[in-house]
Backbone bond lengths (Angstrom), bond angles and torsions (degrees), N, CA, C in turn:
res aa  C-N    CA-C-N  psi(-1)  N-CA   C-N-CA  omega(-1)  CA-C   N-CA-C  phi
1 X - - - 1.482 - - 1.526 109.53 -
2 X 1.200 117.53 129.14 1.910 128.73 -171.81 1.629 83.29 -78.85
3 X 1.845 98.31 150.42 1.324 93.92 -170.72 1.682 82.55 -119.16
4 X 1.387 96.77 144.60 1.694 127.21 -165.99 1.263 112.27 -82.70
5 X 1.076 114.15 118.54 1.961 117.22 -174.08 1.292 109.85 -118.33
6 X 1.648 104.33 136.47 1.414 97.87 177.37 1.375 139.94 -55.50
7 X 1.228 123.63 -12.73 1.101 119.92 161.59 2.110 121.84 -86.90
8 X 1.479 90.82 -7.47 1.855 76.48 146.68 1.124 132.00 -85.59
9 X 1.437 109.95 -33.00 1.222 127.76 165.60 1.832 103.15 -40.72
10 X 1.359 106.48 -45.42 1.911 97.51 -162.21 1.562 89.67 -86.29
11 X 1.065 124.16 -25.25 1.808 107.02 174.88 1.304 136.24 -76.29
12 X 1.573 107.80 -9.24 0.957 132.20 -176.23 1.883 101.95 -82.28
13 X 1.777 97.23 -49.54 1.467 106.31 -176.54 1.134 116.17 -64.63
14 X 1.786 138.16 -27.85 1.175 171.34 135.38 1.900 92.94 -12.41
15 X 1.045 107.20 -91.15 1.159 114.66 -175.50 1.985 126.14 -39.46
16 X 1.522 90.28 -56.30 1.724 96.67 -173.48 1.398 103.95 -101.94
17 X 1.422 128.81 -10.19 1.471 119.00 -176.59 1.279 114.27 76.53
18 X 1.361 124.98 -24.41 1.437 134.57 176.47 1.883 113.93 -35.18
19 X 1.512 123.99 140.74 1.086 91.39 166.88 1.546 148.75 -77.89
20 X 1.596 114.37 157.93 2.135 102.26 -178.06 1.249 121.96 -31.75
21 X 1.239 150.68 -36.92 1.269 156.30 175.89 1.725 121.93 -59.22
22 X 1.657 86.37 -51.20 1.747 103.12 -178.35 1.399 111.16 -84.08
23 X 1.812 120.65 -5.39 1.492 128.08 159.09 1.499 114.00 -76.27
24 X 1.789 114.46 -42.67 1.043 118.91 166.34 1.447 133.21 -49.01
25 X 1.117 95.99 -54.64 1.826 99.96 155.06 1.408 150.04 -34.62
26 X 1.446 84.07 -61.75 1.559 116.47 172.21 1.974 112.68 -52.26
27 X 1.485 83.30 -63.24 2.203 100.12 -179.03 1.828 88.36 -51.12
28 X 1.334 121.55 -41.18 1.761 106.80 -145.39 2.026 85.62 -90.21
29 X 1.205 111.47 -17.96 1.651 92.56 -171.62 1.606 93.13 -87.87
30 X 1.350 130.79 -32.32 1.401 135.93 177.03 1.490 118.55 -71.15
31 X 1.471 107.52 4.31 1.393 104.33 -170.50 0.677 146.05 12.99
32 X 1.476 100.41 63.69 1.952 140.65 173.67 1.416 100.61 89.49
33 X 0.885 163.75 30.43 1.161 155.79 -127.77 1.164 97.45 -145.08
34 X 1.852 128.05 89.59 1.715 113.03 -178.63 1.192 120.49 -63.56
35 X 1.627 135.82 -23.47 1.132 137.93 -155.22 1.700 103.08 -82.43
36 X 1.363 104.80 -39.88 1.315 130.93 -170.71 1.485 89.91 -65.96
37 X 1.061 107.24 -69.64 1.905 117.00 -149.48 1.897 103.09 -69.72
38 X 1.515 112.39 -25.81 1.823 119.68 171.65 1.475 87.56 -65.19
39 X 1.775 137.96 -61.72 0.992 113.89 -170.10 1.409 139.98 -84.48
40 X 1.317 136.61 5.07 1.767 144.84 78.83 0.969 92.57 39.99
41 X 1.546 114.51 -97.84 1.896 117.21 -131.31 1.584 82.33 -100.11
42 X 1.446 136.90 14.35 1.693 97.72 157.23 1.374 76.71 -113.93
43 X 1.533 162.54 55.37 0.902 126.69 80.05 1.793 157.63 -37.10
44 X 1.806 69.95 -57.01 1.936 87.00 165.69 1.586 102.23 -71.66
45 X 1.173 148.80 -55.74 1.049 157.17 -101.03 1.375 103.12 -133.22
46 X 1.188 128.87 -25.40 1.691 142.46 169.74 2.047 77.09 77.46
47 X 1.653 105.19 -164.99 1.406 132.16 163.49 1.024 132.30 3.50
48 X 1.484 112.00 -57.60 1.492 130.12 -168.10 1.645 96.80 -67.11
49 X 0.951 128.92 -47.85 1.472 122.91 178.52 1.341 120.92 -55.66
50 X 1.402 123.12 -25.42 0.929 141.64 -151.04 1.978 101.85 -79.72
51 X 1.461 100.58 -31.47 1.840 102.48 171.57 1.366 122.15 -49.59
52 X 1.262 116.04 6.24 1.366 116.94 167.41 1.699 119.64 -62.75
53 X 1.207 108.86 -7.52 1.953 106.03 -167.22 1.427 76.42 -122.84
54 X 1.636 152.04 -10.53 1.395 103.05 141.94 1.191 153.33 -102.76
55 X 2.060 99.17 32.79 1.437 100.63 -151.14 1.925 74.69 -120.94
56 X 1.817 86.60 135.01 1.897 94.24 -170.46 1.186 111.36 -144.54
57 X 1.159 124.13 104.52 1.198 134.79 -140.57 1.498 108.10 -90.37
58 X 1.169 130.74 -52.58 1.288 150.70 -179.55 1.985 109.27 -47.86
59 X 1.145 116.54 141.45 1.645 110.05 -141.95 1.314 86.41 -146.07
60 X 1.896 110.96 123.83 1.620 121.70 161.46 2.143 89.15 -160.12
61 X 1.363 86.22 -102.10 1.847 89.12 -150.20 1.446 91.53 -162.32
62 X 1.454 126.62 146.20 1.643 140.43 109.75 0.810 145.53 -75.56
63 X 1.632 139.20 107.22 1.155 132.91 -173.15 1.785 111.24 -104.57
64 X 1.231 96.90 -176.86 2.064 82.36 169.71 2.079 81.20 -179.37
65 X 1.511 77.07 151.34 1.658 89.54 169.11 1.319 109.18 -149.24
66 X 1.648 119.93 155.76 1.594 119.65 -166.18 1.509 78.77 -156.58
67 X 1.614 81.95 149.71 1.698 107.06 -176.96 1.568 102.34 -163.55
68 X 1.486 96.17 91.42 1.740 96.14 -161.87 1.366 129.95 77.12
69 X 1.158 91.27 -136.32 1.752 74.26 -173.21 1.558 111.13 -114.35
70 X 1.549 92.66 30.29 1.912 102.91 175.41 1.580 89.32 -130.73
71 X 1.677 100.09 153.86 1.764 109.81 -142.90 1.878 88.86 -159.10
72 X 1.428 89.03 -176.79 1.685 106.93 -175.50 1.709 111.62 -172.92
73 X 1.045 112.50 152.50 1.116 137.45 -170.66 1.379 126.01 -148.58
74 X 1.841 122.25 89.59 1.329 119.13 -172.59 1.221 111.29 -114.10
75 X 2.031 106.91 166.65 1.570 92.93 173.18 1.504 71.51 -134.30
76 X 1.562 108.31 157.67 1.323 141.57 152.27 1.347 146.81 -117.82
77 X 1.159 146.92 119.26 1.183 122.17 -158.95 1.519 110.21 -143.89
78 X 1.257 99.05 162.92 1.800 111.46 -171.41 1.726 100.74 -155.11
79 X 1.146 91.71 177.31 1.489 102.88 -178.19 1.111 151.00 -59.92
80 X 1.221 93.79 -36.09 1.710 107.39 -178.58 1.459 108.83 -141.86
81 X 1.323 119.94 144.95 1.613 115.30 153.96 1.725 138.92 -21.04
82 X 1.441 102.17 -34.80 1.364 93.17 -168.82 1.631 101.37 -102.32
83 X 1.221 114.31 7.01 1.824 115.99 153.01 1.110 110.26 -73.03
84 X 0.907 136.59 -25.74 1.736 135.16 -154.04 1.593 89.01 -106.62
85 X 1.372 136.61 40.16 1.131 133.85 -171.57 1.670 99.70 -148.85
86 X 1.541 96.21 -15.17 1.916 111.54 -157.18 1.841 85.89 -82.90
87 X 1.428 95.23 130.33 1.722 110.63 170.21 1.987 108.11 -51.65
88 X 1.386 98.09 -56.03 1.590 107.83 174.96 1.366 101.06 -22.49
89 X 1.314 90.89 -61.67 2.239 109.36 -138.53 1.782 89.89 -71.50
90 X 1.475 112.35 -38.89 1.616 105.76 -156.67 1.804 94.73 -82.37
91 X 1.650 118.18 -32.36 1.942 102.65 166.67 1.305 103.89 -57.16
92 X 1.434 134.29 -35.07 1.897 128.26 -153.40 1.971 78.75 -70.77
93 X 1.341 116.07 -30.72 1.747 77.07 -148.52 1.919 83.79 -112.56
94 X 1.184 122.29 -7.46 1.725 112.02 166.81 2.197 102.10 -64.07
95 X 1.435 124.51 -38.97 1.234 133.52 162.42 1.228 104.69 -53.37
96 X 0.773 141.66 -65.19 1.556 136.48 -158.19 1.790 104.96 -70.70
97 X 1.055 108.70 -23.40 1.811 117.59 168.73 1.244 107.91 -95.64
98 X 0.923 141.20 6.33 1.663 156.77 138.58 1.384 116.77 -61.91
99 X 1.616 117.03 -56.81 1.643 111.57 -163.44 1.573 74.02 -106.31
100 X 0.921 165.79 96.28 1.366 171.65 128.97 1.283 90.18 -108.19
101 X 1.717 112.47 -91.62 1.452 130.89 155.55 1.041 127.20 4.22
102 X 1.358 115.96 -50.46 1.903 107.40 -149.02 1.861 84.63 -130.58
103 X 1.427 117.18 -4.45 1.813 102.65 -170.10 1.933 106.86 -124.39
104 X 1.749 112.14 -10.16 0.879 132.11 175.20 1.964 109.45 42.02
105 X 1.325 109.48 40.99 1.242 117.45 173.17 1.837 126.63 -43.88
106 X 0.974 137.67 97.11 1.088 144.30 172.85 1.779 124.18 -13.18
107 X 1.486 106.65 -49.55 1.392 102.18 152.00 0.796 109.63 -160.83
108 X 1.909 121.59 -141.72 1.216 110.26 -161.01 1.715 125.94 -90.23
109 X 1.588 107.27 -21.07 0.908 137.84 171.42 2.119 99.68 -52.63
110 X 1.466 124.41 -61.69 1.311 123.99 178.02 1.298 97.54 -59.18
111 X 1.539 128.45 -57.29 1.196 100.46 169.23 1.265 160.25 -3.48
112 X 1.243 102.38 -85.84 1.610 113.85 144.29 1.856 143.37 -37.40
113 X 1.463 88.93 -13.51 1.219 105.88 -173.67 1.466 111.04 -83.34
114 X 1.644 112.86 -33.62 1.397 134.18 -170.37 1.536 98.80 -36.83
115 X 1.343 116.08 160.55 1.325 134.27 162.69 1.376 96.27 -82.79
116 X 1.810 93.40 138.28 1.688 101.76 168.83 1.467 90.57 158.11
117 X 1.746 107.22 144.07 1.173 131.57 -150.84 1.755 95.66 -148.85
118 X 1.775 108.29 128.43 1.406 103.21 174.30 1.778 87.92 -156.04
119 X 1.556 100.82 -179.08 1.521 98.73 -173.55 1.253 125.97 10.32
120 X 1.393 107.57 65.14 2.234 104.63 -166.96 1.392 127.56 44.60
121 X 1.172 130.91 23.20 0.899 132.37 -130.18 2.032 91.55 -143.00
122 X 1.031 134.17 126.58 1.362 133.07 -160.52 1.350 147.45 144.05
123 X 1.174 165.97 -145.12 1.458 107.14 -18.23 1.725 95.01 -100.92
124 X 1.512 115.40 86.18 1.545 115.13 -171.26 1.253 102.00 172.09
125 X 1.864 120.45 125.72 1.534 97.19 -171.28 1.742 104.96 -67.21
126 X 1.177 121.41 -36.14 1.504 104.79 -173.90 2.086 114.01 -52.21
127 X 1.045 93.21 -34.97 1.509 101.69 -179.94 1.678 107.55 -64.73
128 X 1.365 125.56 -20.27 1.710 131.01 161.27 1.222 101.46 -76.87
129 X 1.667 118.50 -45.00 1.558 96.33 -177.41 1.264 132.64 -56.07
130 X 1.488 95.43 -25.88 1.861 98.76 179.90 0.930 153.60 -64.91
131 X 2.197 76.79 -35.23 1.777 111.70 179.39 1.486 98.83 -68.27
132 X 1.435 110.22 -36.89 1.753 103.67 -167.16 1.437 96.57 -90.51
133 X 1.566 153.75 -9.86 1.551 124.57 135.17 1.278 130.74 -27.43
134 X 1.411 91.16 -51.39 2.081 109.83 179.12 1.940 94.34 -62.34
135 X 1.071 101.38 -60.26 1.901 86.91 -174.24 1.142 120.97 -46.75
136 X 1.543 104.13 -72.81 1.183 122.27 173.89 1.241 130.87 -15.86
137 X 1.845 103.55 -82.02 1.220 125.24 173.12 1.152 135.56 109.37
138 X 1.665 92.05 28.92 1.954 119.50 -144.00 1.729 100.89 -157.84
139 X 1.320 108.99 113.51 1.669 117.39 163.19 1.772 114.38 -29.83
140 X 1.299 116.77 143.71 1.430 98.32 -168.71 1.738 70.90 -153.27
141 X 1.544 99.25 144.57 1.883 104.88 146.39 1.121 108.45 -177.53
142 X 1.874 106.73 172.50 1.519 103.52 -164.92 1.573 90.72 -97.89
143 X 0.907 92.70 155.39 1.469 108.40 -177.60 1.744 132.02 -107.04
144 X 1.262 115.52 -33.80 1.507 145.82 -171.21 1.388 130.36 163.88
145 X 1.081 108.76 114.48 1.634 135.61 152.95 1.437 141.55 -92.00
146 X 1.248 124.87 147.99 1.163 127.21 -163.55 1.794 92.41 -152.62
147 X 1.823 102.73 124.60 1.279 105.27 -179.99 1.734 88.17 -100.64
148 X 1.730 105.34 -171.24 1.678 104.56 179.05 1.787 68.67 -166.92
149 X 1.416 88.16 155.83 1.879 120.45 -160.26 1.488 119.68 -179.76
150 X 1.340 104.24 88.31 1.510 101.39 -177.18 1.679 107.45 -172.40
151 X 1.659 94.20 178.39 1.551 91.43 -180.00 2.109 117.40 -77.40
152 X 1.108 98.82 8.38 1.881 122.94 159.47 1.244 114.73 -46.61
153 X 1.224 142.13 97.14 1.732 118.79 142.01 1.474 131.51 -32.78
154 X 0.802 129.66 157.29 1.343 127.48 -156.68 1.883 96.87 -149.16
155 X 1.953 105.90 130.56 1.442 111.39 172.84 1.439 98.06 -137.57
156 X 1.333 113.61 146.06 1.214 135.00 159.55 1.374 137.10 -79.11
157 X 1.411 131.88 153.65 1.445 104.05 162.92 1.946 86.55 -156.25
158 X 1.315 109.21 152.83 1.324 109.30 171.71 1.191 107.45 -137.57
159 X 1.491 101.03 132.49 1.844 97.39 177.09 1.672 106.83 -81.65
160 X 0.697 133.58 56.41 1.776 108.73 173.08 1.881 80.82 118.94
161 X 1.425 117.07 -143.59 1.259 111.75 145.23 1.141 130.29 -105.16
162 X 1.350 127.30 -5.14 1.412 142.02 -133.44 2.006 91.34 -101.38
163 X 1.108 109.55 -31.60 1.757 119.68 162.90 1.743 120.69 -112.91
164 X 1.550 80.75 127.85 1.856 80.48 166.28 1.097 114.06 -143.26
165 X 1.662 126.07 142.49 1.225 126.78 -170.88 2.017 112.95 -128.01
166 X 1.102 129.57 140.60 1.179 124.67 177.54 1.514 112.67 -133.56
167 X 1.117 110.56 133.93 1.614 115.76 -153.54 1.587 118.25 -114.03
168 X 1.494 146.10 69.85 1.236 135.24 -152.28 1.492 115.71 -54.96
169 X 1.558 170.75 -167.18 1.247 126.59 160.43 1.964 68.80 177.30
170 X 1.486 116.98 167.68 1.179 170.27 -170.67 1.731 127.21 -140.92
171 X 1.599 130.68 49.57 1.065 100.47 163.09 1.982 75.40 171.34
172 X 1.302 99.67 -120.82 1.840 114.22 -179.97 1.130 120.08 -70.77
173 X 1.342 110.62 136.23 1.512 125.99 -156.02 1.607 102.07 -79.30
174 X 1.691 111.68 -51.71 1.042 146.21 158.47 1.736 107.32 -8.16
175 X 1.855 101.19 -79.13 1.438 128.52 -179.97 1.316 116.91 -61.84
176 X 1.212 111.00 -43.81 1.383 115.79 163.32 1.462 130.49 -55.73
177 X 1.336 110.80 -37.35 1.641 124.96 168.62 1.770 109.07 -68.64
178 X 0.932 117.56 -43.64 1.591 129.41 -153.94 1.850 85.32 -82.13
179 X 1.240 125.38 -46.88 1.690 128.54 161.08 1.199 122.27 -42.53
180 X 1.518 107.15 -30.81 1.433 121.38 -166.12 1.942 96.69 -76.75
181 X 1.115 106.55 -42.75 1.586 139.34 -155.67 1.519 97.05 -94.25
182 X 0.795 137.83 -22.12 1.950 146.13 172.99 1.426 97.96 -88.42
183 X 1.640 112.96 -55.56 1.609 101.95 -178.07 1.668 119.27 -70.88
184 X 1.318 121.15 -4.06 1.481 109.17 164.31 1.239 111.21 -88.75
185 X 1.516 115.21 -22.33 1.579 109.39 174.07 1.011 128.02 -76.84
186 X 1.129 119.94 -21.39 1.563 136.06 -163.81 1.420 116.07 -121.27
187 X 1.225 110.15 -33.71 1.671 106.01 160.46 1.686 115.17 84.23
188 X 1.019 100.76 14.80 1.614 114.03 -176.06 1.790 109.76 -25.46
189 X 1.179 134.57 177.65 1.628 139.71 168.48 1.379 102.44 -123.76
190 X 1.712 121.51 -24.24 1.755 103.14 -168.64 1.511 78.15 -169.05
191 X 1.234 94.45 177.62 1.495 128.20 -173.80 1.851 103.69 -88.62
192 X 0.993 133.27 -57.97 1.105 134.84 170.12 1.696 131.97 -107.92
193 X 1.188 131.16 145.16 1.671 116.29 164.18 1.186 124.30 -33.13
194 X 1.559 128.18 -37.02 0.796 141.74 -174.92 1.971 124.99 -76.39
195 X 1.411 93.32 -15.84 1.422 96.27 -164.12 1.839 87.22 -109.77
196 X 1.428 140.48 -9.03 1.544 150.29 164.03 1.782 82.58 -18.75
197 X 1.404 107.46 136.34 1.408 108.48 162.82 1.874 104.64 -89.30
198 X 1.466 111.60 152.13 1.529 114.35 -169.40 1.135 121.07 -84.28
199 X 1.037 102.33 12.86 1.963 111.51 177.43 1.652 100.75 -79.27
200 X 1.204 104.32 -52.07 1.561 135.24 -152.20 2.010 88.64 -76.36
201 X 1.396 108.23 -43.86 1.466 106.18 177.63 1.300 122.56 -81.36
202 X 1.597 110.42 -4.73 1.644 105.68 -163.79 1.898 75.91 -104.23
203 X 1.533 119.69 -44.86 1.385 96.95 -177.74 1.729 141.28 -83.67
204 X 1.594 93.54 16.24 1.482 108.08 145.66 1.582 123.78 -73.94
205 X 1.193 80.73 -62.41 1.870 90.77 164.92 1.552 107.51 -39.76
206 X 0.965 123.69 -79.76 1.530 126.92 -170.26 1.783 84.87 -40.33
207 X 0.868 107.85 -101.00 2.180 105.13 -178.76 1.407 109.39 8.97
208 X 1.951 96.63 -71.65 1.510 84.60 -170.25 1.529 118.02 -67.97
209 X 1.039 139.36 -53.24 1.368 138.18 176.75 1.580 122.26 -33.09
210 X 1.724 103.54 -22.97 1.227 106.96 171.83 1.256 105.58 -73.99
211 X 1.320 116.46 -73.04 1.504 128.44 -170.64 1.739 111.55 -32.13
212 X 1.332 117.57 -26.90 1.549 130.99 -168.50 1.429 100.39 -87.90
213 X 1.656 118.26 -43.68 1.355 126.05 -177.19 2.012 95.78 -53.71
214 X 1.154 109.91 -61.66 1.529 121.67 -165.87 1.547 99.71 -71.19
215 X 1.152 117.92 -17.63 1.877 86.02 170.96 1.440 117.30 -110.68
216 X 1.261 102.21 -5.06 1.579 112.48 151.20 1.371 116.55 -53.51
217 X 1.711 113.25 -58.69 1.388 105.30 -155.82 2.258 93.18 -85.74
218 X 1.196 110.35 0.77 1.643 116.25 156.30 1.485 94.35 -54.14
219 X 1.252 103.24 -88.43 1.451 118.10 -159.61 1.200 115.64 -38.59
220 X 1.233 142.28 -46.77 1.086 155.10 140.53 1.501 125.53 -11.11
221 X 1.475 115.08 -65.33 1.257 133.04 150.11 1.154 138.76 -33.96
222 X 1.885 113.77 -36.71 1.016 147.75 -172.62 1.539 112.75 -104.34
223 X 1.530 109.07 -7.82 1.614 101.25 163.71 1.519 96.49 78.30
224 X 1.329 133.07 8.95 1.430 121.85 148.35 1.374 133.84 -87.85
225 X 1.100 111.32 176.39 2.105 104.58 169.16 1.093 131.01 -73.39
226 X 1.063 117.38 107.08 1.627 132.93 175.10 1.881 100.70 -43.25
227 X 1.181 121.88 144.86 1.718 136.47 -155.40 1.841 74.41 -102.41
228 X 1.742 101.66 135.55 2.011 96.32 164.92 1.228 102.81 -76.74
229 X 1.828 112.17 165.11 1.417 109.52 -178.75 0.990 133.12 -78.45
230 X 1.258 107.68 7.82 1.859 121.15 151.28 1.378 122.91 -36.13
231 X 1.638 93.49 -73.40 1.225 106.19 -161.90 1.443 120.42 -98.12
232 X 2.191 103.83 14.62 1.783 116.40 147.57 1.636 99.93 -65.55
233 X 1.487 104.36 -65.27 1.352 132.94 -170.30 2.118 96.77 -23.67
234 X 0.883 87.62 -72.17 1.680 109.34 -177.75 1.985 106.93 -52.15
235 X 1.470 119.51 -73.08 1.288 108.79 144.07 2.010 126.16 0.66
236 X 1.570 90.05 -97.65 1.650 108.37 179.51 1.613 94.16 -20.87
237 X 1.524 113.34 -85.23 1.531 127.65 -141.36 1.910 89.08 -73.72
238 X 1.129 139.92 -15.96 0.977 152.29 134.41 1.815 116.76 -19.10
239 X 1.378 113.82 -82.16 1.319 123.59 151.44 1.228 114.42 -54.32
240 X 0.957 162.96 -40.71 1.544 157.94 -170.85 1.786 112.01 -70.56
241 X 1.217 117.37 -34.47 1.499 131.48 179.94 1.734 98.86 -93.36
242 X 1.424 126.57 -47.43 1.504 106.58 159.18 1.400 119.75 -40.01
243 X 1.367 126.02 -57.50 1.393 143.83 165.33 1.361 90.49 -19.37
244 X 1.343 110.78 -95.67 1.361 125.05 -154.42 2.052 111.86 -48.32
245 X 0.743 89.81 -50.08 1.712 107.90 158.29 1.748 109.10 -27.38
246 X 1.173 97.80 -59.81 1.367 125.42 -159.10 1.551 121.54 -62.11
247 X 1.760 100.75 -44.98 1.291 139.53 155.79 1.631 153.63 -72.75
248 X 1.627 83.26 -13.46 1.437 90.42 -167.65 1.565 88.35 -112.91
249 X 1.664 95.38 142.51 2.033 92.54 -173.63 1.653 99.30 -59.44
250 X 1.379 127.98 -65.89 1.176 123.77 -126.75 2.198 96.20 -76.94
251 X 1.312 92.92 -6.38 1.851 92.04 170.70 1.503 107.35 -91.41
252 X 1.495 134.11 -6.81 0.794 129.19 -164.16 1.772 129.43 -96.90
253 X 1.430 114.58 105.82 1.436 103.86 -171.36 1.748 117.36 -28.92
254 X 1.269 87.42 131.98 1.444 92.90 161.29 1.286 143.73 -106.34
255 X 1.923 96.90 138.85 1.695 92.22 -148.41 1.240 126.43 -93.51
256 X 1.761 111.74 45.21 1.396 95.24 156.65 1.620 106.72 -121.71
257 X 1.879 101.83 8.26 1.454 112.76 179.92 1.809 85.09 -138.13
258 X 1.439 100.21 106.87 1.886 87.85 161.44 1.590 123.10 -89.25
259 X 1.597 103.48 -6.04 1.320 102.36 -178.66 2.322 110.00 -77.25
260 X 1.211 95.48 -8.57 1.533 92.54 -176.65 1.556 102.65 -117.07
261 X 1.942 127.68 165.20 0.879 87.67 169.28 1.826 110.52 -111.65
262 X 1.203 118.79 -150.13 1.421 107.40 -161.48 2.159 89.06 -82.26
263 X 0.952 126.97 -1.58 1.414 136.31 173.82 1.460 101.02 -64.80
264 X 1.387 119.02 -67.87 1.193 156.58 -176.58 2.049 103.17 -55.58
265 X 0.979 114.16 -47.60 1.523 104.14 -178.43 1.509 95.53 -98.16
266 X 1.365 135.34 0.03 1.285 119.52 164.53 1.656 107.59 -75.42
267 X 1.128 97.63 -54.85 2.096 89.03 -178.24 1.431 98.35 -65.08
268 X 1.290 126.12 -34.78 1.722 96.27 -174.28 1.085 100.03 -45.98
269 X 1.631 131.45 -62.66 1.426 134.73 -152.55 1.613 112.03 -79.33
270 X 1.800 128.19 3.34 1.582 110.28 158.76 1.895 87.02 95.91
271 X 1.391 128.74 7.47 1.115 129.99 171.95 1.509 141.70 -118.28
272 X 1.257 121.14 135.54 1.122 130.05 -172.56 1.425 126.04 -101.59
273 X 1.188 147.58 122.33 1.506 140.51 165.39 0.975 110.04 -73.03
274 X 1.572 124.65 127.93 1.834 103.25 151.00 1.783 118.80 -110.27
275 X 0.940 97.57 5.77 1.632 102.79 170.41 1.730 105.34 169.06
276 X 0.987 83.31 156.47 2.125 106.89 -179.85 1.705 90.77 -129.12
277 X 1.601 84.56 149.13 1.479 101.80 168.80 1.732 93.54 -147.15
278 X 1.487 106.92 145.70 1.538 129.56 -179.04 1.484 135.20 -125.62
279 X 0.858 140.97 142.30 1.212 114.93 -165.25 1.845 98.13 -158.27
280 X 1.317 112.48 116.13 1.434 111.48 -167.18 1.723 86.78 -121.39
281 X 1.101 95.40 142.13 1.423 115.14 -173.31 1.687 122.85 -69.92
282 X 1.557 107.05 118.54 1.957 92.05 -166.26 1.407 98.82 87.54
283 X 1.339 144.08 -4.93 1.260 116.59 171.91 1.603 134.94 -58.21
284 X 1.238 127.85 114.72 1.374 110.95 -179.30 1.767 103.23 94.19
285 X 1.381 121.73 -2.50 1.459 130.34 167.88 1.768 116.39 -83.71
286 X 1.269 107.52 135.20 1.967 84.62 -168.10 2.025 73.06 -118.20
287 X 1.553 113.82 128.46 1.052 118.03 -179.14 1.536 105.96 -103.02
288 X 1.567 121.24 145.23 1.890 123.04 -169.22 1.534 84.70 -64.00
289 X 1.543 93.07 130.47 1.353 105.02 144.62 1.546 113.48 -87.08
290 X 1.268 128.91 140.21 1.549 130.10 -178.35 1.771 90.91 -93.25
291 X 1.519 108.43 140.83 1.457 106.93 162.91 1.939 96.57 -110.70
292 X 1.197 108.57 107.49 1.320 128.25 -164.72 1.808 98.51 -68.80
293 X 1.402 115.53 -66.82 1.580 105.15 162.70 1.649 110.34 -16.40
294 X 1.246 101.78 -63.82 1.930 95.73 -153.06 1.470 100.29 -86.78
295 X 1.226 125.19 -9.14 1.409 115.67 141.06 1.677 151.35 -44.14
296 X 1.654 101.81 -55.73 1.137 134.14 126.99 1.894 119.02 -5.62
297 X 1.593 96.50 -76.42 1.678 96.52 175.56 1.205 122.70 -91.42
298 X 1.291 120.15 -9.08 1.639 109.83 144.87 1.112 136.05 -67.12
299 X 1.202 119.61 -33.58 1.674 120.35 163.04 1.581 114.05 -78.33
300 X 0.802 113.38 -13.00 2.132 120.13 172.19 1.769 104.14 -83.35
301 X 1.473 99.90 -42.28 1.788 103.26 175.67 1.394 98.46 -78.11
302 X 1.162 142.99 -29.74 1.428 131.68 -172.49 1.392 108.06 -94.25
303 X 1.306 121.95 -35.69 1.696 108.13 153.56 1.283 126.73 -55.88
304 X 1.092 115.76 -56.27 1.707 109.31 176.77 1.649 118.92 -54.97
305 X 2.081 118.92 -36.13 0.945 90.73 167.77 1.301 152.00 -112.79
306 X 1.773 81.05 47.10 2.033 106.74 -172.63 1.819 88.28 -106.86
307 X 1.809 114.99 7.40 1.532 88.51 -164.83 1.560 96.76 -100.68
């Protein structure tokens, strides 16, 4: 049995909001296992647990640039918050969504290779990145790009920097922007129910079937009637198409009209999507949590036994 420390316990709580006790639980029946034990408590816990995919810890920038109907989409990243504020750091990565754009480099490695010169610092963007490590004084790198090139219009939208969205589209510039601006809010996975990747649908499914297993064996407990497996059966796939609903842009109310959905104010407006791309900053990055206590007594045990 992995032995449970309070500070998994607080990363765990960090993540799903769930309460300390019902994290405690969760890590010791998952035996330590965060992935395991987050999906636990949105079992027990339905939804609310579920804020774990928007809480992202890991900290740089999105930039993106479009010039016609050829476009870009970067992420960058550094260490801390108050880089992602540094004039330097935010030209290194608005440039780097520039020669994305206009040099269509293969990856990230050509990337870097590009010509480009900033704070003296050059003649190669990786060769600026370095100089501005040395300034700075802070890890910096690019992380992922995505060029776009076609007979598509192309809209942007950036939340802050920390979200970026790029929208391929056919029709209103307008509709197309306001899509751009729904998908950072809303966070969509695909364009249709149909296009949901099946990982993502089989591990709802797995969720719901849990959640049905546990209020059965409630009910049960509780001296009420157990539901036949019909009408779990019916339930589950029930929840699984809300899901999908939930996720897919073009089912998804739209939020500056919830009475239509964003499907629905695209044909009013003579418009078509053919794909969104997003990019939230730190996604999919698991950043060290320090447990500062047990820091603390390693340097108190390592003083005393250097004294």
């Amino acid at each position: 049995m992995a032995a449970i420390t309070a500070s998994m316990v607080a990363e765990l709580r960090a993540k799903t909001d769930a309460p300390m006790m019902e994290c405690k639980k969760a890590l010791t029946e998952a035996d330590g296992d965060m992935a395991k034990a987050e999906e636990l408590l949105r079992v027990k816990l339905g939804t609310k647990a579920g804020k774990a995919a928007s809480r992202i810890t890991a900290e740089g920038v999105v930039a993106s640039f479009i010039q016609g109907t050829t476009g870009a989409l970067v992420e960058v990243n550094c260490e801390t918050d108050f880089v992602t504020k540094n004039d330097s750091f935010l030209a290194l990565a608005n440039a780097a969504a520039k020669l994305v754009a206009e040099h269509n480099p293969a990856d990230l490695e050509a990337l870097g290779a590009l010509a480009y010169s900033q704070d003296t610092y050059g003649p190669t963007l990786e060769e600026v990145r370095k100089g501005l490590i040395g300034k700075i004084g802070e890890n910096m790198s690019f992380r992922r790009f995505k060029r776009f090139e076609g007979a598509n219009a192309l809209a942007s939208y950036l939340h802050g920097t920390r979200i970026g969205v790029v929208v391929e589209y056919v029709g209103s510039d307008v509709a197309a922007k306001d899509v751009a601006m729904h998908v950072a809010a809303m966070k969509p996975v695909a364009l249709t129910s149909a296009d949901v990747p099946a990982d993502l649908i089989e591990k709802e499914r797995a969720v719901a079937k849990g959640k049905a297993a546990e209020d059965a064996a409630k009910a049960q407990a509780e001296g009420k009637p157990v539901q036949s497996d019909e009408i779990v059966a019916k339930r589950i796939e029930g929840g699984v198409q809300k899901f999908l609903k939930e996720v897919s842009l073009f089912n998804q109310a739209f939020v500056k009209n919830d009475k239509q959905t964003v499907e629905q104010m695209l044909k009013a407006n003579g418009t078509e999507v053919k794909s969104f791309t997003m990019y939230v900053v730190g996604e999919g990055i698991e950043k060290k949590v320090d447990d500062f206590a047990a820091e603390v007594a390693a340097q108190v045990a390592a003083a005393k036994a250097s004294a």
